[in-house]
VONU-290683 format. One record per residue (C-alpha): x, y, z. Coordinates in steps of 0.001 Angstrom, whole numbers, plus 524288, in hexadecimal, padded with zeros to 5 digits. Layout:
N
XYZ
...
//
This chain:
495
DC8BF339550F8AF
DCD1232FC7104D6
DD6C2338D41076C
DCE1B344A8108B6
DC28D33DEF1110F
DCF2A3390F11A6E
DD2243474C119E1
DC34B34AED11D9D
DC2D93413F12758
DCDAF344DC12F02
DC82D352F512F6D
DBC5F34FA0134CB
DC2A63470E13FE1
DCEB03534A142D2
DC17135D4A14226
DB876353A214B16
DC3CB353DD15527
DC5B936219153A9
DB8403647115842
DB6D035A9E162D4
DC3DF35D8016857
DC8ED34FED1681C
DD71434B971600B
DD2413412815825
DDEC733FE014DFF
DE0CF331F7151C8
DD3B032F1D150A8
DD65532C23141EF
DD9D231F4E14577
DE8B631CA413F21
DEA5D310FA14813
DE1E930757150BD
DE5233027B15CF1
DEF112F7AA15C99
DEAD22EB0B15F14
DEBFD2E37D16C39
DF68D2DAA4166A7
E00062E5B816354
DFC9C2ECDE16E7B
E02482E04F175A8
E0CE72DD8A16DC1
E12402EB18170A2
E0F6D2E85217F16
E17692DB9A17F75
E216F2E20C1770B
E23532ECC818054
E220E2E54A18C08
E2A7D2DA7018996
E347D2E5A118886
E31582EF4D194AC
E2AC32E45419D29
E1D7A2EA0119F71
E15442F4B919579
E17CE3022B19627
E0CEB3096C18F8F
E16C83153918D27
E201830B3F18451
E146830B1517A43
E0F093113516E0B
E03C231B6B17139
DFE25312B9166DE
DFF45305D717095
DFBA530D4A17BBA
DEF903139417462
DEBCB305D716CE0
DEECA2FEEE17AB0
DE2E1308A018076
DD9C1304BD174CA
DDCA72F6731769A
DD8232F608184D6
DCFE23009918D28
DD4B030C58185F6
DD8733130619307
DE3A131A501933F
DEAB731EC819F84
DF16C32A5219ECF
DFD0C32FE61A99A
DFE2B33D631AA9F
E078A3469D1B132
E0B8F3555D1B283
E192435A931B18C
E215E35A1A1BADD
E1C4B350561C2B2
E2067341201C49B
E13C433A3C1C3EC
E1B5032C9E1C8D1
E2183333F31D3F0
E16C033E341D713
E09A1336601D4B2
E057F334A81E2E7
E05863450E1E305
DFDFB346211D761
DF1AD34C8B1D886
DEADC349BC1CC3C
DE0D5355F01CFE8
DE9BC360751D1BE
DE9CD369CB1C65A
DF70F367C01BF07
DF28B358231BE46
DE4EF35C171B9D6
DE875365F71AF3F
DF193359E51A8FE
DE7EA34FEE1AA90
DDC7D359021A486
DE66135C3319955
DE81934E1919522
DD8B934AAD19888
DD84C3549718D6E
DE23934F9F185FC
DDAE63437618604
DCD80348871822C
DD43334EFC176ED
DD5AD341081723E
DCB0833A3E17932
DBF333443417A0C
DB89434639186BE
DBB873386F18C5D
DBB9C3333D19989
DC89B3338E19F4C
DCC5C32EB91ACA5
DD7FA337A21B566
DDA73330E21C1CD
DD956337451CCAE
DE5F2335DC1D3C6
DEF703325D1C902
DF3ED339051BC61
DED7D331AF1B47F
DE2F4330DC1A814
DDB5C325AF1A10C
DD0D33255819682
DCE7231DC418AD6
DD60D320B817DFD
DD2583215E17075
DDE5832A1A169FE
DEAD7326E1167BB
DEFA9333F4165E8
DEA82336DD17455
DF3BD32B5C179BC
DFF263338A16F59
DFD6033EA417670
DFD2E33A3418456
E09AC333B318330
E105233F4517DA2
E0D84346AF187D8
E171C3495D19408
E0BAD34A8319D9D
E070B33C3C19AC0
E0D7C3308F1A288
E08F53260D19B18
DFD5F3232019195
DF8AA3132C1930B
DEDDE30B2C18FAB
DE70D3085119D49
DE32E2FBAA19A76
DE9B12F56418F4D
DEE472E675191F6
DF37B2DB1518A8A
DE78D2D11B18CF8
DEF812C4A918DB9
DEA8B2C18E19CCD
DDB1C2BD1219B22
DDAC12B3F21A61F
DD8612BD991B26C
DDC092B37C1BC7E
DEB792B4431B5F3
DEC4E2C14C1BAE5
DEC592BDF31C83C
DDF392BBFB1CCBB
DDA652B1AC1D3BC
DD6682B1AB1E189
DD03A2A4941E455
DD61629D971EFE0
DDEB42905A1F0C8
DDA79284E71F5F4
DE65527E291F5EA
DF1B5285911FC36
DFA9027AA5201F9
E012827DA220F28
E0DAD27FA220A3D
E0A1F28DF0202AC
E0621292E220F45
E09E8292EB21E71
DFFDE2946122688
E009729FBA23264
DFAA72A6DA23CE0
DF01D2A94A24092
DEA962A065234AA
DF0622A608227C5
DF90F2A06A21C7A
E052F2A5852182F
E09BE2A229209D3
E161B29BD92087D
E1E802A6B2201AB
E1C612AF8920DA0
E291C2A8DA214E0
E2F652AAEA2074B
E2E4B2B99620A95
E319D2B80A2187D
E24DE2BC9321BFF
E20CC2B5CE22924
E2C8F2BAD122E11
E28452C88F22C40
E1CCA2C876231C2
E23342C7AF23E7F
E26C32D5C523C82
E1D162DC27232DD
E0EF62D70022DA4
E0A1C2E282224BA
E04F32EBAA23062
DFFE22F80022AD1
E05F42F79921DA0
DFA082F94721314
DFAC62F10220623
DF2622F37B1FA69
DF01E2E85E1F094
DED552EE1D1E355
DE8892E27C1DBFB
DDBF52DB7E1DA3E
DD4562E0CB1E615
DD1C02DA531F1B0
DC9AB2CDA11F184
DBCB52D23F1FB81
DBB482C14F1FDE9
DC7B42C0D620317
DC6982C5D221253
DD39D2C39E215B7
DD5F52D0E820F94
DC8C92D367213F4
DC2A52D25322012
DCD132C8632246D
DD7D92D21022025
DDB152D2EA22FBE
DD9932C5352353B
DE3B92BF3623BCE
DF19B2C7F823D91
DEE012CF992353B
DE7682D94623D93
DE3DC2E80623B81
DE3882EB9E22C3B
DDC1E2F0752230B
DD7A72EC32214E7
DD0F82F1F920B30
DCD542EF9D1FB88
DCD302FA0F1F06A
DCADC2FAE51E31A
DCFB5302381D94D
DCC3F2FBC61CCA2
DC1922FD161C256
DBADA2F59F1B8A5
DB44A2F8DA1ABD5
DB6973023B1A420
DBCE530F971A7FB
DB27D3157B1A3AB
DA7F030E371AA6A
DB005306271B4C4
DAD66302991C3FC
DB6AD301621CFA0
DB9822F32A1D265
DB6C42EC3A1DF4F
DC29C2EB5C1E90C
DBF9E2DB3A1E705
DCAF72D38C1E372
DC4252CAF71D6FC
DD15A2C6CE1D31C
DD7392C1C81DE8A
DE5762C6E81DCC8
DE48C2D3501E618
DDFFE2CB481F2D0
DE9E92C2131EE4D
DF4292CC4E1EF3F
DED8C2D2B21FC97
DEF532C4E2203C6
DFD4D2C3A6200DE
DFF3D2CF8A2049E
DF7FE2D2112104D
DEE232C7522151B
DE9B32C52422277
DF1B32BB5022BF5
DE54D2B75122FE5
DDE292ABD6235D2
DD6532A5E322A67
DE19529ECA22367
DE1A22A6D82168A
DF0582AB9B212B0
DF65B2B6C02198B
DFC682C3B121181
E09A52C90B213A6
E06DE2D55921A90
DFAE92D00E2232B
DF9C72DBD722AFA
DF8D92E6F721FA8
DEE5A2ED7D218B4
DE8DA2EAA820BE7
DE2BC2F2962032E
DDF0F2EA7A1F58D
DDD542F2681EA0A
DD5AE2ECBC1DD34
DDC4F2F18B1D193
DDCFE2E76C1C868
DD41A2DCE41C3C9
DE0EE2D4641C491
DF0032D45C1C3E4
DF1932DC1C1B79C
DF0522E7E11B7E3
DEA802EA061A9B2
DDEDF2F1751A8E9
DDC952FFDA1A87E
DD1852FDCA1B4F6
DDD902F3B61BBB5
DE9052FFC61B8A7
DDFBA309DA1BF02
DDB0A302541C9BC
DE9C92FEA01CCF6
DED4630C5F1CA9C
DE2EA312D41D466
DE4CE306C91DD79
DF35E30B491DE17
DEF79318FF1E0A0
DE4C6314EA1EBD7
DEEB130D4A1F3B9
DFA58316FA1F2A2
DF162321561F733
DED1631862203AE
DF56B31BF120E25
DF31730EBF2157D
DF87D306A02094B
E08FE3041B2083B
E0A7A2F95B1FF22
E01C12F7441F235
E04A02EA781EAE1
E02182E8131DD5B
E01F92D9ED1D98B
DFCE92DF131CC9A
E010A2E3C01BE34
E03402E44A1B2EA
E0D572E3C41A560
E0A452F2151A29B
E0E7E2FCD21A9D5
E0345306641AC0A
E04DA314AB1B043
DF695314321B43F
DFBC130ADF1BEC8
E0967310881C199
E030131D211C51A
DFD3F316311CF14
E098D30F741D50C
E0F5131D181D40D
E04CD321F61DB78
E0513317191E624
E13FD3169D1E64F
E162A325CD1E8BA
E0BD0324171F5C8
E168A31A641FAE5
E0FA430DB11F893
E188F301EE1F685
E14362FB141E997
E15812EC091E685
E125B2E7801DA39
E14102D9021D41C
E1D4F2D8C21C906
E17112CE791C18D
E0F8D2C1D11C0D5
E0E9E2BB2E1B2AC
E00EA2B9DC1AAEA
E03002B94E19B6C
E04462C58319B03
E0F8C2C8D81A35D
E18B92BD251A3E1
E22B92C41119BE3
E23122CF681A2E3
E2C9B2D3401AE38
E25242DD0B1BA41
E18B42E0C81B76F
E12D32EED51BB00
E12B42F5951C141
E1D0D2EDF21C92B
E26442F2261C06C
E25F93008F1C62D
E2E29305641D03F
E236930A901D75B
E201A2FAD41DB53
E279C2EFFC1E1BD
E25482E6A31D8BD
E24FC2D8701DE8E
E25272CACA1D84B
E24102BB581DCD2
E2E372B0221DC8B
E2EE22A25A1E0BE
E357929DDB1EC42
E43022995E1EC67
E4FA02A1991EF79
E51E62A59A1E294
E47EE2ADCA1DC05
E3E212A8EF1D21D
E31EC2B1091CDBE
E25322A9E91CF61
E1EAD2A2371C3EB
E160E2ADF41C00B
E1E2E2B95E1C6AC
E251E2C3BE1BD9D
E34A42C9AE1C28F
E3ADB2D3361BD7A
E44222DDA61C147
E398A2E7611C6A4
E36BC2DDB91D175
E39E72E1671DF69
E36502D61C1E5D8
E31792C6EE1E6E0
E2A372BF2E1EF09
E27E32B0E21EF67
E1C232AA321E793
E1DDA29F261E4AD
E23B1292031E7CD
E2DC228C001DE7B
E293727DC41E09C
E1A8A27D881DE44
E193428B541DACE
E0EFD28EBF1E637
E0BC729DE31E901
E08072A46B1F630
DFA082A55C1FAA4
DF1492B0BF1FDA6
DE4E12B4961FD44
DD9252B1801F3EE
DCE8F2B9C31F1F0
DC6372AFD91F7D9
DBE742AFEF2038D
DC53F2A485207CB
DD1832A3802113A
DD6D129A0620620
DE3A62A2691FF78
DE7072A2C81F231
DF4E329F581EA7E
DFAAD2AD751E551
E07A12AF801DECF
E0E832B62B1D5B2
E14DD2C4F01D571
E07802C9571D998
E07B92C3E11E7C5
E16232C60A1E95B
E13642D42B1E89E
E09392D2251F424
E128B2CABF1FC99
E1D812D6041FB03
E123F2DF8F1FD1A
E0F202D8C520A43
E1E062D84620D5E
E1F142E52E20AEA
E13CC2E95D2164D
E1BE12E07722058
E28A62E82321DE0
E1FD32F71F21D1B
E16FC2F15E22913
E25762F06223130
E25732FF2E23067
E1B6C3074522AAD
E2121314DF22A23
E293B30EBF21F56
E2977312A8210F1
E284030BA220568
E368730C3D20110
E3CCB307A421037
E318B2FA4A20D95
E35A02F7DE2002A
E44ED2F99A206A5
E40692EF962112F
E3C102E67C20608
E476A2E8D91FE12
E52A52E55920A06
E4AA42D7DD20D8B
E4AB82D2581FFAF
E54892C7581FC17
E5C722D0171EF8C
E5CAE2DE031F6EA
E64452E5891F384
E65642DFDC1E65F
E595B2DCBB1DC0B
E552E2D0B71D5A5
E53E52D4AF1C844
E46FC2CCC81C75D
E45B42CBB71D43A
E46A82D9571DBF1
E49F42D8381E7CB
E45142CAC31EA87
E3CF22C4BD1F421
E3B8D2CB16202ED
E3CF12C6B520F88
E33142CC14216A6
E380D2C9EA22430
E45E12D0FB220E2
E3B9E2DC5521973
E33B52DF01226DF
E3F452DFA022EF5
E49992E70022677
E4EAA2F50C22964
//
C-alpha cells in the first residue's frame, strides 16, 4: 500500500511538471543541503591542497548546497564556440545576436528548472545570476561546453566577525614620532620607507604627471579633502579626482547603489599612499603626487566575499578599463576563492591595456595559511607584497609570499615594527599608520605612474620591463619573493 501511494505521488508531481513546463525530478528531495561545517571542511581540504578555492574542483552537490547555505545566487559564465572569452572579452558585445541567442537559450534552460524567475544578464559581460533551488539545474550547467563556470556568488567561511580585522579603520594618529616621517616641501611628510624605495630620488625626474590611477577598494572618504578639494595644493598642481561607486546593498532583488563614501577607511588609505598631495598643510604626501585618482567603492572591506562585493569589484573593473584617462588600477583587495564573476572583470580591464596591481595577501584567521590570495594569483595582475627592512628579505608580520609574487616593498621596521603613514579618512591633516600587503600594492602602484609619467606613449609591457630591470634579483626570481624590492630612481631613468 506505501508502495503504491509513493507510486501515486510521484505521478502527480512528473504530471504537475508536465503541465506547468517546469523539471521538477529533483524536487523529490533525496538529499538536503549539506551543512556549513562540511561545506568548510571540504573548503579547507581543498584549499590547503591548491592554495585558494576553485569552485570548478567541487561536487555540483557543494557548489549547489554552498548556494543554499548563503544568498542562493549563482553566477553563471557563458561562451559561444569558437571564441576565447579570456582573450576576446573586451570585443564582446553581449547584444549582438550570436551572444543573445546563447544567453536566451540558457535563461530558458534555467526557467525549465526555476519557473519564470528573475534572472540578471549583465550588460557588458557574458555572464548570468539568479537564485537556485535545483540541483539538477547546477548538473546540467556544468555539463555543458558553453558554460565557463557555475559558483555560488556569495558563499564564505564566516570565521572573520570583527569588521575592523579586515582592514578598516580610518581614524587618525596622534602620536606619529618624528622618526616615521621626514618632513618636506612646501609643508608635507614623507613616511620613512619612501628612501627604502629610492623614491625622493625619483622625483627629480618623474612625479606621476598625467598617468591616471584607479583605486578599487573601499571608496573614497568625502571628509578627507586632501583627495578632495585639497587634492591640488601645494606641487601638486593641475589634476583631476573623482569618486565612483559601483557596489550595492540589500538584496539583489530589492538592493540600492552605495554612496562613493569611504565608511571603511581602507580605500583613502590606499589613495594617499599612492597619490596624495605634496601640499602645504602638513598631512603625508602619496607617491605619484601629480596623477589622477579615480576611487572606486566596491567592497564594504578587504575581502572580497559577498555576491554585492564580487559584482561591485567586477563592474568597478569593467568601468575603469573602459576609461581611457585611467593606466594603472590597484587592488589592495581579495579574497581565498577564486571567482570567475571577478576574473571576468580583470579580463576585461586587462585586454583594454590597464596595468593591474593586486596585494597578495595580508593574514586575518581566515587566511594565515594560505600563500597569494585572488585574484593576485592570476597572470592578468602584478601581484605585490610587503617586507621589513634589512638587506635580506623578510615578509612583514601580517604579509603573505609566495611564488606568484612579483614584487616587495618595504613596511615595516625590524626593530619596533613601525609601518608608513598615509592618510585617514578624517578631516584632519593628522595621518594614519597603514601596513601590510595592502599598502605595498599602493606604493608600487605610485612607482609605477613615475616610471609611465617619464614617457607616456609607453605600453604596459615596456613599464612592467622598466620595473622588472631596476629590481635587486632581475633577471632571476625570488621564489617567495618575485623580483624583489625596486629602486625607483634606477626605474624612472632606465632604457
Amino acid at each position: 500500500m506505501k508502495k503504491l501511494i509513493l507510486l501515486m505521488s510521484i505521478l502527480i508531481l512528473f504530471g504537475c511538471s508536465k503541465e506547468s513546463g517546469l523539471i521538477q525530478v529533483d524536487q523529490i528531495k533525496l538529499t538536503d543541503p549539506f551543512e556549513k561545517s562540511k561545506i568548510n571542511a571540504e573548503i579547507d581540504q581543498q584549499m590547503r591542497n591548491n592554495q585558494i578555492l576553485y569552485w570548478s574542483n567541487m561536487s555540483n552537490e557543494m557548489i549547489w548546497s554552498a548556494a543554499l547555505q548563503s544568498d542562493s545566487i549563482i553566477s553563471v559564465g557563458y561562451t559561444i564556440e569558437g571564441v576565447q572569452v579570456e582573450q576576446e572579452i573586451h570585443e564582446i558585445d553581449v547584444d549582438d545576436d550570436q551572444w543573445v541567442a546563447k544567453a536566451d537559450d540558457l535563461i530558458s534552460l534555467i526557467k525549465r528548472y526555476e519557473g519564470d524567475i528573475d534572472i540578471e544578464k549583465h550588460a557588458v559581460l557574458p555572464q548570468l545570476q539568479f537564485r537556485v533551488t535545483s540541483l539538477a539545474l547546477i548538473r546540467e550547467l556544468n555539463a555543458r561546453q558553453d558554460v565557463r563556470y557555475v559558483e555560488p556568488l556569495g558563499y564564505n567561511m564566516e570565521l572573520i566577525n570583527d569588521r575592523s580585522s579586515s582592514g578598516c579603520d580610518g581614524a587618525p594618529n596622534f602620536s606619529i614620532p618624528t622618526s616615521d616621517y621626514s618632513t618636506i616641501s612646501p609643508n608635507t611628510k614623507m613616511p620613512w620607507n619612501f628612501s627604502h624605495a629610492n623614491i625622493p630620488s625619483a622625483w627629480n625626474s618623474a612625479q606621476g604627471d598625467n598617468i591616471g590611477i584607479c583605486i578599487l577598494d573601499t571608496g573614497g572618504s568625502f571628509s578627507q579633502d586632501n583627495i578632495g578639494s585639497a587634492f591640488t595644493q601645494g606641487n601638486s598642481g593641475s589634476r583631476s579626482v573623482s569618486k565612483v561607486s559601483t557596489k550595492y546593498s540589500g538584496s539583489w532583488w530589492w538592493k540600492k547603489k552605495d554612496s562613493a563614501n569611504d565608511p571603511c577607511g581602507h580605500g583613502t588609505a590606499m589613495a594617499g599612499m599612492a597619490v596624495a598631495p605634496r601640499g602645504t598643510d602638513g598631512n603625508s604626501v602619496g607617491v605619484a603626487y601629480k596623477s589622477d585618482l579615480l576611487t572606486i567603492r566596491g567592497t564594504e572591506d578587504v575581502l572580497v566575499n559577498s555576491s554585492n562585493e564580487k559584482n561591485g569589484v567586477r563592474d568597478g573593473l569593467v568601468l575603469a578599463g573602459g576609461r581611457s584617462n585611467i593606466d594603472i588600477i590597484n587592488m589592495s583587495i581579495g579574497d581565498i576563492f577564486y571567482s570567475g564573476t571577478v576574473a571576468d572583470g580583470i579580463y576585461y580591464a586587462y585586454n583594454k591595456g590597464k596595468l593591474i596591481f593586486a596585494a597578495a595577501g595580508t593574514s586575518f584567521s581566515i587566511t594565515t595559511w594560505v600563500g597569494v590570495v585572488f585574484p593576485a594569483t592570476m597572470s592578468q595582475t602584478v601581484a605585490v607584497t610587503g617586507v621589513k627592512d634589512g638587506s635580506s628579505l623578510q615578509k612583514c608580520g601580517n604579509c603573505h609570499s609566495g611564488s606568484q609574487v612579483d614584487f616587495v616593498v618595504t613596511m615595516e621596521k625590524s626593530n619596533g615594527g613601525s609601518t608608513p603613514i598615509t592618510l585617514s579618512s578624517s578631516n584632519t591633516n593628522q595621518p594614519k599608520y597603514t601596513g601590510g600587503s595592502s599598502c605595498a600594492t599602493s606604493m608600487m602602484s605610485g612607482i609605477a605612474a613615475l616610471v609611465w609619467s617619464t614617457n607616456t606613449s609607453m605600453s604596459r609591457s615596456q613599464v612592467m620591463s622598466k620595473l622588472k630591470n631596476a629590481s635587486q634579483y632581475y633577471p632571476s626570481r625570488s621564489s617567495q619573493y618575485g623580483w624583489g624590492r625596486v629602486d625607483a630612481s634606477v626605474a624612472v631613468s632606465g632604457n
